[in-house]
N, C-alpha and C positions, 0 to 999 in steps of 0.2 A: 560551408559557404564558398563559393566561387569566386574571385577578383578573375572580372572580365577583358575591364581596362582600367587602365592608368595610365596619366599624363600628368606633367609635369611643366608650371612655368615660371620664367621668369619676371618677377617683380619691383621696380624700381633698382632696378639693375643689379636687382641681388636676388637670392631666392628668398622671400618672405613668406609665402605662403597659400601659393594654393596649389592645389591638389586634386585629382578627380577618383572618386572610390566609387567602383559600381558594384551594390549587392543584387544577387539575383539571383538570390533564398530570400524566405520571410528570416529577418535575424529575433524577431520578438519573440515574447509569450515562453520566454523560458526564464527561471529563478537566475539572479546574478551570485546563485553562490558556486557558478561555474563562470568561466570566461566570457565575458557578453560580448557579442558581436555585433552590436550593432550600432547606427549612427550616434555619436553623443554630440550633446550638446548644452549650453550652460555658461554662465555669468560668474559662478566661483561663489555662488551661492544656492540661486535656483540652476537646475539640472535636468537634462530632458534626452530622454532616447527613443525609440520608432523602432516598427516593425508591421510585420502584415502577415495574416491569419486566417484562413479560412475566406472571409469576407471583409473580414474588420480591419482597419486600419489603427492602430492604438498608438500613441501618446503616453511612456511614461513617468509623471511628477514626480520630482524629487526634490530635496532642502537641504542643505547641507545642515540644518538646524533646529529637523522633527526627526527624534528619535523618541522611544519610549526610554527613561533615565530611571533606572533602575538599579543598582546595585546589587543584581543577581543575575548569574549564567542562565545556561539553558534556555538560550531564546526569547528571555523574559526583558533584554534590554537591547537596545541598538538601534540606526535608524530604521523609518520607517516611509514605505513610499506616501504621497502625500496626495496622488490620485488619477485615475488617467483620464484621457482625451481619448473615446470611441468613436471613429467616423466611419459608418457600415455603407458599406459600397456591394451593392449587387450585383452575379453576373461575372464579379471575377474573383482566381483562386491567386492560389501560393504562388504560384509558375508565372504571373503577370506581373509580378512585381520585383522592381527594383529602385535603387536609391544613388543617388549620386551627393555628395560633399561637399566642399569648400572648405579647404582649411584656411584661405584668407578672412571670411569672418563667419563663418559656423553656420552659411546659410546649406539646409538640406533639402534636396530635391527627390520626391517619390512621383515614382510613375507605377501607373496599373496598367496593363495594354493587352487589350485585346481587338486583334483584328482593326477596324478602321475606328476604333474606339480609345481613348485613353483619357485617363484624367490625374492631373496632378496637382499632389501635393506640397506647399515650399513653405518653411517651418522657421522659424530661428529666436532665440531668447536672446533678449534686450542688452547688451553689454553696461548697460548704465542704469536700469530698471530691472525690477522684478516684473517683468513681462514678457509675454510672449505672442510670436504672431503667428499664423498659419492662413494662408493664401491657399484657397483650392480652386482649379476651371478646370475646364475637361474642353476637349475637340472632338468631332466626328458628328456628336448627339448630344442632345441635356440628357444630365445621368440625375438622379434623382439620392442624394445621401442624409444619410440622421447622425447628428452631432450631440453625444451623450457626457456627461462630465462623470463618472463613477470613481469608488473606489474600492481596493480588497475588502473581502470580506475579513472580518477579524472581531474578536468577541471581547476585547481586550478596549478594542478604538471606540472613540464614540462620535458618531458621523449624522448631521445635519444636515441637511440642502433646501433647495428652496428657489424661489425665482422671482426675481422684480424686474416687471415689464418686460425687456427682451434679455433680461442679463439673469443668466443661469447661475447659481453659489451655492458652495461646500463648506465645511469646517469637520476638519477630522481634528482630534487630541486624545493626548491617554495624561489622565487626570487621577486612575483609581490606581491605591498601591503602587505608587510611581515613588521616589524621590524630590522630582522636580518634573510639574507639571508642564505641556506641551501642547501646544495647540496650532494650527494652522489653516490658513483661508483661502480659496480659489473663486475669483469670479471671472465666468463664460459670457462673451458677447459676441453673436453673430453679425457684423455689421448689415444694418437693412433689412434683418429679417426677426421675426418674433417669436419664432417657434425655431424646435431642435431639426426639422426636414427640409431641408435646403434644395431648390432644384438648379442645380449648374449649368448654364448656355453657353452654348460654344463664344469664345470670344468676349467673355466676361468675368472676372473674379472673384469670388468672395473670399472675404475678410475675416477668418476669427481672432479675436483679442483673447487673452485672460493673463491676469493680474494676481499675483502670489506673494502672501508675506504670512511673518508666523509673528506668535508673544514676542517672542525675543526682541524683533525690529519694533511691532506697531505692539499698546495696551490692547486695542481694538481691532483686530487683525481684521475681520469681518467689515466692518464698519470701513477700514484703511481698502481694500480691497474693491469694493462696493462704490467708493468715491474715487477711485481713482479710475475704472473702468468706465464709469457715467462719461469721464471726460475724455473716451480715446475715440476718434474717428479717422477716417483714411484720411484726411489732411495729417493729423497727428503722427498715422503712422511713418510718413513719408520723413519727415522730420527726425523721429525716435531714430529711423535706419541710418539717417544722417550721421546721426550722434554715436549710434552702433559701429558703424564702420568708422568711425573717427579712432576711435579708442582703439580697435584693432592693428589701421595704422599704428598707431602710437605703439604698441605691445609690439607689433614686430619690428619696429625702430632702437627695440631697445639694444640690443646685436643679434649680428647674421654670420654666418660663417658660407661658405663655398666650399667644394669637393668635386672632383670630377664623377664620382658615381653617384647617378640620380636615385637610386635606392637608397641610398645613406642620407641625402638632402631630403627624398621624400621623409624619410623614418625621426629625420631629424628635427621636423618640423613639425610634425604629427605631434611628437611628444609635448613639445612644447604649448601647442591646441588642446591636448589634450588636456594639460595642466590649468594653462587660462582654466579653460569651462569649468573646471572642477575646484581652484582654487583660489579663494578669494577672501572670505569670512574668517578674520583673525581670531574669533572663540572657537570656531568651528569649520575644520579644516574636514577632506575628503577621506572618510573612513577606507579601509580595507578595497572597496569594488569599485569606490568615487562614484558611479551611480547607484540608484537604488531604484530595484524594478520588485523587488519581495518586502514583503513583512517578516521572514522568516533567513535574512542572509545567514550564509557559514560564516564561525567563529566569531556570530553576534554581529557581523560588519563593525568590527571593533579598530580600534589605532592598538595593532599587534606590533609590540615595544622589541622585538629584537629580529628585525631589519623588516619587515614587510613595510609598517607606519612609515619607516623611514626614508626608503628608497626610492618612492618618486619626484620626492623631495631634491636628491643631490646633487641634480645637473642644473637647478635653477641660480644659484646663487651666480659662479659663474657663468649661467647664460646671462644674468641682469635682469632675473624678472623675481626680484626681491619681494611684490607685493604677493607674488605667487609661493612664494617661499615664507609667509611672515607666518601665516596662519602654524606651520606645523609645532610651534613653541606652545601656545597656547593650552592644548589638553597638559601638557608636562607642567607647565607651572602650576595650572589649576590642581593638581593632584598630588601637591605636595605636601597639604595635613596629613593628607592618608600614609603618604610614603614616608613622612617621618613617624606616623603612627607603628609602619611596620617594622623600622629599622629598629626602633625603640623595643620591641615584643617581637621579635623576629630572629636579627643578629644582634638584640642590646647594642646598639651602636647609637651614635650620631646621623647625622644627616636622613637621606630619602632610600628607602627599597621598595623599588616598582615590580609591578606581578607581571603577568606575561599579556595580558589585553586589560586597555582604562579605555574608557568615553570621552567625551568632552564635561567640561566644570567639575571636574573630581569625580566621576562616575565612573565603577568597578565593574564591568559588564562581565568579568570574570570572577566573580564572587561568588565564593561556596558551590565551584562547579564538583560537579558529582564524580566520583571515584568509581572507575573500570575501563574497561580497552586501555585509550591512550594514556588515560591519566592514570598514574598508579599516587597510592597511598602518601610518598614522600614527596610530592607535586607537589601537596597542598599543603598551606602551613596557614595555620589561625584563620583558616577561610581565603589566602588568597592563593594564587595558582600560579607556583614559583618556577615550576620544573626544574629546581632547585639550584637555579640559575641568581647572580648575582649582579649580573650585566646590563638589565632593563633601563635601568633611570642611565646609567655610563652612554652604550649606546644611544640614548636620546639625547647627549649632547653633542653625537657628530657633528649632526646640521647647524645645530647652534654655534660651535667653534665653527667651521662654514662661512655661516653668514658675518660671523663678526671679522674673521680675518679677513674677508673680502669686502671688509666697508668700515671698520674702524671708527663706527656711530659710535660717538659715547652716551647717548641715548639708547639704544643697542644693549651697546655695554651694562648701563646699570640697570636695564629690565631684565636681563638676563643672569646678575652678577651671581642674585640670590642660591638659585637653581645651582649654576656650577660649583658655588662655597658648598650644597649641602651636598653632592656627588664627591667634592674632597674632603669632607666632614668624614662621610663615610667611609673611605677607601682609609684612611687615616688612621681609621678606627679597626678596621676589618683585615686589613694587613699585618702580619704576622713577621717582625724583623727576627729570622736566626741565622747566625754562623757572619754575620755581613749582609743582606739580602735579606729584601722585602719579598713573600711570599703569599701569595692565594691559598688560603684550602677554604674545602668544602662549596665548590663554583662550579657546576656543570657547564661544559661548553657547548653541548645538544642536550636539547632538551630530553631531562630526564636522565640525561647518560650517567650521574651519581654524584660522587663526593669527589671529583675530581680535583686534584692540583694544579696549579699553574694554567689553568687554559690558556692558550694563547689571545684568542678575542680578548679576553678580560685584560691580558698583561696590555695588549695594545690599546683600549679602551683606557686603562689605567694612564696611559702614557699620557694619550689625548687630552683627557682632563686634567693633570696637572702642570701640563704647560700650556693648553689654556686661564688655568685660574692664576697662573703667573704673569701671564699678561695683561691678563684682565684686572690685575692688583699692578702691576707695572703703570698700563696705562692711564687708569679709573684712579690712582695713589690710594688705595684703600688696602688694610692688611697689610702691609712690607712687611710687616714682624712676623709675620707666619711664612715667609718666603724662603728661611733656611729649613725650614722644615720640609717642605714642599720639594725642593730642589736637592734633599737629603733623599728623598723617597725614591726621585728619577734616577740619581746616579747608582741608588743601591736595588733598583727593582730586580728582580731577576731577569736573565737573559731568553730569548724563546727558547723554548724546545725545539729541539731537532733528533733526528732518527737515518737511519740507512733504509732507502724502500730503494728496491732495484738497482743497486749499487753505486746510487748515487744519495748524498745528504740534502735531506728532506728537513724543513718543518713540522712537528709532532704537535698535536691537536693539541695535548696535555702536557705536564713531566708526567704527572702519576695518573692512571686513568686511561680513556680514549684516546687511541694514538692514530689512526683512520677513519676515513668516512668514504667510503663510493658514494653517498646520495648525499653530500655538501659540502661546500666548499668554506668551513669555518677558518680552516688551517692555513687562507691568506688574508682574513679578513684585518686582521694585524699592519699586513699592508694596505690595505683600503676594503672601510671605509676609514679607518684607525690613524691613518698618516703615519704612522709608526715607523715607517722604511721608506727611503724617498732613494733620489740617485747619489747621493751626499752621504748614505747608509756606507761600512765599512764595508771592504772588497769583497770579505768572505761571508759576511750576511746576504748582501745583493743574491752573489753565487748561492746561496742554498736556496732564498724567493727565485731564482730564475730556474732553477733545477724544480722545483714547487711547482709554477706555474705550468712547467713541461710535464712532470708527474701528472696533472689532473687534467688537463686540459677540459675543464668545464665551460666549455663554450655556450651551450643552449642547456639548460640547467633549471629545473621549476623554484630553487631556492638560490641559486648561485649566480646566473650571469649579473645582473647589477651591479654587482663589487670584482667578478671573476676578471673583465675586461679591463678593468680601473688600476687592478693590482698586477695584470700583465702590464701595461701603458708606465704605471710608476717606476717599475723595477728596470724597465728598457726592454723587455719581451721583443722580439722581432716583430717589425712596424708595418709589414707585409702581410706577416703573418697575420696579427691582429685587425688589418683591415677587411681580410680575406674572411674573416671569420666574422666581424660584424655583419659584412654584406650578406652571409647566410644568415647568419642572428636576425637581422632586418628583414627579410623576405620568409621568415618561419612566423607569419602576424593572420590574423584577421583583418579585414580591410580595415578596420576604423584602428589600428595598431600593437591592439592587445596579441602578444605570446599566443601561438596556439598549445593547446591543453594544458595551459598553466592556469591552478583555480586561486591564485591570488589578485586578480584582480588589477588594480592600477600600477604596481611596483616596479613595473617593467618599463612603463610608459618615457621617461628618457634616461634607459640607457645608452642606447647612439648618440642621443645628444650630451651625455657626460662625457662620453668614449671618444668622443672625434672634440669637445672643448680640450680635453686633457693632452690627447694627440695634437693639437693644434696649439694649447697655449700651457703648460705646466706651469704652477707657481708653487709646487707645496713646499714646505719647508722655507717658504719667502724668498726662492730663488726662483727667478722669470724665467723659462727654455722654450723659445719659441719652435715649435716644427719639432721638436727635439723627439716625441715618439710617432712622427707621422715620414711616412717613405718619401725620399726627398729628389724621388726621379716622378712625382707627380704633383700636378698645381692646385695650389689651395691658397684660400685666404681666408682671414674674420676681422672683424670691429667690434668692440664694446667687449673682448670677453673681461670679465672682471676676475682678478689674480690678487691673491695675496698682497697687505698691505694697502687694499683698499687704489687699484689702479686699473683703470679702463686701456683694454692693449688691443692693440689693431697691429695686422703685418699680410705681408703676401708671399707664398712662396712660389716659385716661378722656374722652370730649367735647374733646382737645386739651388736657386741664388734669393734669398730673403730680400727684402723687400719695403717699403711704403710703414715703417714702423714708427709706433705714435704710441703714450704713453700719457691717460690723462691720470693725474693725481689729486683722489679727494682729500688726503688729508695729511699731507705733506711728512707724507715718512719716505726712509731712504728705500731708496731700490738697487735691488742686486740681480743680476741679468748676467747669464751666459752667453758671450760673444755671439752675434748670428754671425759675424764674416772672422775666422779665426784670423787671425795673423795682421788684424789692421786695426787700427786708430777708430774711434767714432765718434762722429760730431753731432755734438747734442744742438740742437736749436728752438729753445726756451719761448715758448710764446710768439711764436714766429722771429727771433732776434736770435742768429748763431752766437753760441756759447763758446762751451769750452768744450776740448779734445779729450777721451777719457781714452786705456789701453789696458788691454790685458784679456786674459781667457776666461778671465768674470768680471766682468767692471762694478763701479757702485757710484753711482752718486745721490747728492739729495735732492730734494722735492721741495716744492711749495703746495700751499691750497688753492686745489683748482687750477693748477698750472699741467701746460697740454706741452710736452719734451718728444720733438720730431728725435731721431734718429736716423745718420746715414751714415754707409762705409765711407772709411777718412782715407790717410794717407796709411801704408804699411808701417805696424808699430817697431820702431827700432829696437 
């Protein structure tokens, strides 16, 4: 596919969001268990993509909330598309068509053209409803189109349709040999017209509605669907758009960042659209593709638990789009009978051991998958599909530690509490103390690679959960009495491996075991997403992650860039460098932002945007460094990123001199801040009333709730 043009603007004086993509291929009609290219679009519950074929112009439905829920591999579980939208246009082929965008509120534009003919179609799901609009007119000629409501064929679905009056309806479910039954409803309205054949006049529009909800939302999904369509007309719609672009505003208010290169702003913002449309529904977050265009996605379209699931997730917290971020907790908790069932008959342990893909509500979509090729024999243990990896449920608490350092909900806190007790239930149990030192065996750190020692993921993974559950007992006052335990394990864990590769000291994958990888980048994952290594790390650690980073240099990477860029940025990797390399990173996409030839689907979708908040605002380890891995001979600024300890930060950086820095705090913890002006005094100013003077080359002071602390350079500190 071709990107013809792209432009670029600005929006209430910051870039918020829009964007112009022109495809000019058909992007449809192809399975999403390969990269899709094509327009998305979506509510964070219903989901909708486009393309164009032959003749047909299709429409594909999706939910974040119909899957078939099985608890068996091999295709037999995962979602499922929910139906399409066929509008047959005669007369024109593949070569006629193209699409243009908006990333300010997800409205899409297709055009067909030929000669002094064209007709177009503008599309867009409801930011506040489960509905959808599609506006067609044409110029030159009335074209004459059929508007079909279909869906896959599949012997598994059981599919109904049917029509009252001018309102077209579906209901697809998979009801037999399921787990948990599924069912969904589509109702079609052509406004004005009573039949599917439409004849389009120059200079006039028509209107299609349809109206999407499944079991989950409505008992009567059908019925819910049916009445709600009765009542949409073009008054109605004009209203609904209202309300659509209301919300959008609102989403891209929540923060914005600046950069002088518009590939970075564009890619930066993409991701974050991309997220909205995909993510929304707190039981049911956006599997593996985030859309669904097949009945038949790769690896089930499952939440693949060691890093795929996790990774479009980690620039949201700090961007502040926490509603976009809630849902991914949700399959982890649900599936914690099972994972204490495994830990129980698996490693006779305590706490949870998660397989390598779960569903939503406790569903195993990797269950009793079949032994050959990739899987070999030790993969699987009691039916689940280990690759004899112990780091699945560890890693599912990055995000979770994540979101809570960055907003210190105690509401948060105690939906979460359970979850991270039984991840250090486990490791508590599974950790092996000799000689001084807590040690790993038997943890693969690629899948499959064996009875590895010490992986390093795991040791970092290990880290992360137990000085989250320290806090989270700190904060929440729950458990203190397990806290010398807890804090016995961190001082005695063992150290990472390291090794000599090209004559300089490297990180080693393992101690005992795999000690390399060319095709992954596991052996920084310890530095991010793990937090394990910050700039605070000891002089000759840093040195061997910057010597690492330089070793692999996994820039564009089908498993690796998400964390690769994160873990240059934490360590202090050259700020040049790494920007250099995103803007290539950013311009290797499909027009609607997906990785070219990466077949996983959404995981990629903001890494620019994690990459350039972390360059712009660092907090990990609850130390604030503004600018600190972004080159400081070019201009930038943001508002709202959200940083550790639950604080909204804004600054500017200008000619190498910071700037406009503001500091709202939710919940009145202390903050610790690396000087932006070395060598001088800073004057704090409390709710708009100058404070007091603070000094030094890390300052600290404390916070209230909900209090907004200006910062400027003071007087030179003596």
């Amino acid at each position: 596919m071709k990107i013809i043009k792209f432009s670029f603007f600005l929006v209430l004086c910051y870039v918020s969001g829009w964007s112009q993509n022109i495809w000019t291929k058909p992007p449809a009609h192809i399975p999403n268990d390969v990269s899709i290219d094509a327009p998305l679009m979506g509510n964070g519950d219903v989901t909708m993509s486009v393309g164009f074929k032959g003749d047909q112009l299709r429409y594909y439905l999706s939910k974040n909330d119909f899957w078939r829920l099985r608890s068996k591999a091999d295709r037999l579980s995962g979602p499922r598309v929910v139906g399409f939208v066929d509008i047959k246009v005669n007369g024109f082929n593949d070569e006629n068509f193209s699409a243009e965008q908006s990333l300010k509120n997800g409205i899409t534009s297709c055009l067909l053209q030929k000669d002094e003919q064209k007709i177009m179609a503008r599309s867009w799901v409801s930011a506040t409803e489960n509905l959808i609009f599609l506006e067609l007119s044409t110029s030159g000629k009335a074209a004459k189109v059929t508007i079909r409501l279909t869906a896959p064929e599949n012997r598994q679905a059981k599919l109904k349709s049917g029509k009252v009056g001018n309102v077209y309806w579906q209901t697809r479910s998979f009801t037999d040999s399921v787990d948990i039954p599924t069912e969904v409803s589509v109702a079609l309205k052509t406004f004005n017209y009573k039949d599917s054949s439409v004849v389009l006049q120059p200079g006039k529009k028509v209107i299609v509605g349809l109206s999407i909800e499944s079991r989950f939302k409505k008992t009567k999904p059908l019925d819910a669907v049916l009445n709600r369509i009765s009542k949409l007309d073009e008054k109605s719609v004009a209203a609904l758009m209202n309300k659509h672009n209301n919300w959008w505003k609102l989403y891209w208010s929540k923060s914005n960042i600046t950069v002088e290169d518009p590939v970075l702003m564009k890619a930066y913002y993409q991701g974050l659209y991309t997220m909205a449309a995909c993510s929304r529904d707190p039981k049911f977050p956006p599997g593996i593709f985030g859309w669904t265009t097949t009945d038949k996605p790769a690896w089930n379209g499952d939440y693949h638990l060691n890093y795929n699931f996790q990774a479009p997730f980690y620039a949201l917290y700090a961007a502040n789009r926490l509603q976009q971020g809630a849902p991914h907790d949700g399959p982890l908790i649900d599936f914690m009978p099972r994972g204490e069932w495994y830990a129980k008959n698996v490693t006779h342990t305590r706490g949870v051991l998660y397989p390598v893909g779960i569903g939503p509500l406790g569903i195993e979509v990797t269950r009793n998958f079949a032994v050959g090729g990739y899987q070999k024999q030790a993969d699987i243990e009691l039916g689940g599909l280990f690759y004899q990896q112990r780091s699945n449920a560890s890693y599912g608490l990055i995000n979770i530690a994540q979101h809570w350092r960055c907003t210190y909900d105690p509401a948060y806190g105690k939906k979460i509490y359970p979850y991270a007790l039984a991840i250090a239930n486990f490791w508590e149990d599974y950790l092996k103390l000799e000689n001084g030192r807590y040690i790993i065996y038997g943890d693969a750190i690629h899948e499959g690679s064996g009875q590895d020692m010490n992986p390093i993921l795991s040791l970092g993974l290990v880290r992360n959960a137990f000085e989250l559950i320290i806090d989270l007992s700190s904060t929440l006052k729950v458990d203190k009495n397990r806290q010398t335990k807890w804090k016995d394990i961190l001082s005695k864990l063992s150290d990472f491996p390291v090794q000599i590769r090209n004559g300089r000291k490297v990180f080693r994958y393992t101690e005992k075991g795999m000690d390399w990888a060319d095709g992954n980048g596991l052996g920084i994952q310890q530095i991010y997403p793990s937090n394990a290594i910050t700039l605070d790390s000891k002089e000759e650690e840093l040195q061997v992650a910057l010597n690492t980073i330089d070793e692999m240099k996994r820039w564009q990477d089908t498993n690796t860039s998400n964390s690769f860029f994160m873990a240059a940025i934490r360590v202090g990797y050259h700020p040049s460098v790494v920007l250099n390399e995103l803007h290539k990173y950013a311009l290797h996409t499909y027009p609607n932002g997906f990785q070219l030839n990466n077949p996983h689907g959404i995981e990629n979708s903001c890494t620019v945007a994690n990459a350039l908040n972390e360059m712009l605002c660092m907090s990990a380890g609850n130390v604030i460094r503004l600018f600190s891995g972004f080159p400081g001979d070019q201009t930038a600024s943001f508002k709202n990123i959200r940083a550790w300890g639950a604080f909204l930060v804004s600054a500017e950086l200008k000619h190498g001199i910071v700037s406009e820095v503001q500091l709202h705090s939710e919940q009145a913890r202390p903050c610790i801040l690396v000087n932006p002006w070395p060598g001088q005094k800073i004057q704090l100013i409390r709710n708009g009333k100058k404070a007091e003077l603070v000094a030094g080359d890390r300052i600290s002071f404390n916070t209230g709730i909900n209090e907004t602390i200006k910062l400027k350079a003071g007087d030179p500190a003596s």
